[in-house]
C-alpha positions in Angstrom: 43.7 -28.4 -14.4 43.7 -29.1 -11.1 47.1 -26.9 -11.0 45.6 -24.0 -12.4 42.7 -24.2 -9.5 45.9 -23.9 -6.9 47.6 -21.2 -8.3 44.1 -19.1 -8.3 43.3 -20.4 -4.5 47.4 -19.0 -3.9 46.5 -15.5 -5.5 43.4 -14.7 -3.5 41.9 -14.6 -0.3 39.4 -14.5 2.5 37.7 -11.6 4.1 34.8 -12.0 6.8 34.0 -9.9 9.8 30.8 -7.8 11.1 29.6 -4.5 12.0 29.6 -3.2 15.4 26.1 -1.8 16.1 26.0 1.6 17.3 26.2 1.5 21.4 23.2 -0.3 23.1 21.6 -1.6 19.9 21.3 -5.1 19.1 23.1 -5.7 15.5 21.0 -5.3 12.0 18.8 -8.3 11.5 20.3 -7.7 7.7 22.8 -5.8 6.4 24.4 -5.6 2.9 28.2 -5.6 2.6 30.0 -4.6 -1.2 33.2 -5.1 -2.1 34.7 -2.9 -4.2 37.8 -3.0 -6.6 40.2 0.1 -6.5 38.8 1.5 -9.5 35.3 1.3 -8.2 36.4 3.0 -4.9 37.9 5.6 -6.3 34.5 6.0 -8.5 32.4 5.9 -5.1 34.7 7.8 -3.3 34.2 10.9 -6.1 30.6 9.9 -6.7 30.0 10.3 -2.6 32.5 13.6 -1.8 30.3 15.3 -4.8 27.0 14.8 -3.2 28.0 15.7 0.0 29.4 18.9 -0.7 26.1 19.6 -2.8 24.0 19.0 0.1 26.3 20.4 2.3 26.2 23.6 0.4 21.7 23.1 0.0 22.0 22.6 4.0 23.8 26.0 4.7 21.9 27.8 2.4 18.7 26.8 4.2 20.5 27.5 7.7 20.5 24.2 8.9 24.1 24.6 9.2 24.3 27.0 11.9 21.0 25.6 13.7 20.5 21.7 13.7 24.3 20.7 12.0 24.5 17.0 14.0 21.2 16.5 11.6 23.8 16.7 8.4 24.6 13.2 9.2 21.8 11.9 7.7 22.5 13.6 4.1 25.9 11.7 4.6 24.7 8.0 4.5 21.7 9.6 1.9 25.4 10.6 -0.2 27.1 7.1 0.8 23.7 5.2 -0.5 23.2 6.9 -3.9 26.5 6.6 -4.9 26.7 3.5 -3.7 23.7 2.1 -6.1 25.3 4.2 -9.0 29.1 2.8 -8.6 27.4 -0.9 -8.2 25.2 0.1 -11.5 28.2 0.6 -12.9 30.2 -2.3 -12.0 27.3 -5.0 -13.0 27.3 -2.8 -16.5 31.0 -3.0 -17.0 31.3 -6.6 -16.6 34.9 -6.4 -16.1 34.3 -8.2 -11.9 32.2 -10.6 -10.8 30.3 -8.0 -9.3 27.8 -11.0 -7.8 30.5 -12.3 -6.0 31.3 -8.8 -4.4 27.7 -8.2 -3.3 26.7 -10.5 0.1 23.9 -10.0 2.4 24.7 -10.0 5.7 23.1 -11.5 8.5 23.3 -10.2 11.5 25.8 -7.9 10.1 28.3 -10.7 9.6 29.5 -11.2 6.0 32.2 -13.2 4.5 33.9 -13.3 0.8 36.0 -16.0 -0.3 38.2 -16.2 -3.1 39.3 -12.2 -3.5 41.9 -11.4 -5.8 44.7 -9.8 -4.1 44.5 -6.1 -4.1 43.2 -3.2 -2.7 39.2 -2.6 -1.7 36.7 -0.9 -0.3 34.4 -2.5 2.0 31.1 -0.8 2.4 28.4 -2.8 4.5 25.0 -0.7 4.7 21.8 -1.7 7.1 18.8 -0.2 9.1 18.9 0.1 12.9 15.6 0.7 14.6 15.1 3.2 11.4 17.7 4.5 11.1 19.8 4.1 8.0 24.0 3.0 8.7 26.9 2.9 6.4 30.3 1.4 8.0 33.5 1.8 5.6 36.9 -0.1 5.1 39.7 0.5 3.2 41.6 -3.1 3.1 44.4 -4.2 1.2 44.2 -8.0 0.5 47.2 -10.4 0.2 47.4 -13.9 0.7 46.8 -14.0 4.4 42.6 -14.4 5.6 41.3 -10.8 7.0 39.2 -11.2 10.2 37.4 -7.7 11.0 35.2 -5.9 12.9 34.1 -2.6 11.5 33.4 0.2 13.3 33.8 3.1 10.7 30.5 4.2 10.6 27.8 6.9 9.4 25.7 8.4 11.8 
């Protein structure tokens, strides 16, 4: 038994970091930070390029586009949340993850996972700053070594 238990804690790893608030702002007082598979990227990565080309095409035909375009920002993260919700829908339905243990809140904007199978992910941590809504983003690709991070990808 108690080798089986080693050879999992050999083939997985640690990831923990924070956000870096946008300039002058104190960080989120909560934040929520996923962990996503490859398979589940790739779904959120689709599921997010799709709704922001729709509302990049229902902005233009308004003519926000040409007028007030810094303002599209906002649709982003609206794109990033939605598919976000629908791509962690999909993971609890599927069952094939631990989809809990990819899911953390995050003080502060400080998370940590333990025990992550080797392999690539995307790391999507999502809070509100004085109103406004955030999304930061990470690409990662875990191996045996810990990952210490500070993220600074973010939307707006």
């Amino acid at each position: 038994m108690s080798v089986a238990l080693l050879a999992i804690f050999l083939q997985s790893a640690s990831i923990s970091g924070s956000v870096a608030p946008p300039q002058g702002m104190a960080p989120p007082p909560m934040a929520r930070a996923i962990l996503l598979p490859l398979p589940y990227a790739n779904l959120f990565n689709a599921e997010a390029q799709e709704r922001i080309d729709n509302y990049w095409e229902a902005f233009k035909n308004a003519g926000m586009a040409q007028r007030q375009k810094e303002q599209f920002t906002q649709f982003m993260v609206y794109a990033y949340g939605t598919a976000l919700e629908n791509v962690m829908s999909q993971m609890q339905r599927d069952g094939k993850v631990n989809s809990a243990a990819l899911m953390k809140n995050a003080p502060l904007g400080q998370f940590d996972f333990r025990g992550v199978p080797h392999g690539e992910y995307k790391l999507i941590v999502t809070a509100n700053v004085k109103g406004t809504d955030y999304v930061w983003t990470e690409t990662l690709q875990v191996e045996s070594a810990p990952i210490v991070l500070i993220l600074k990808n973010r939307l707006p």
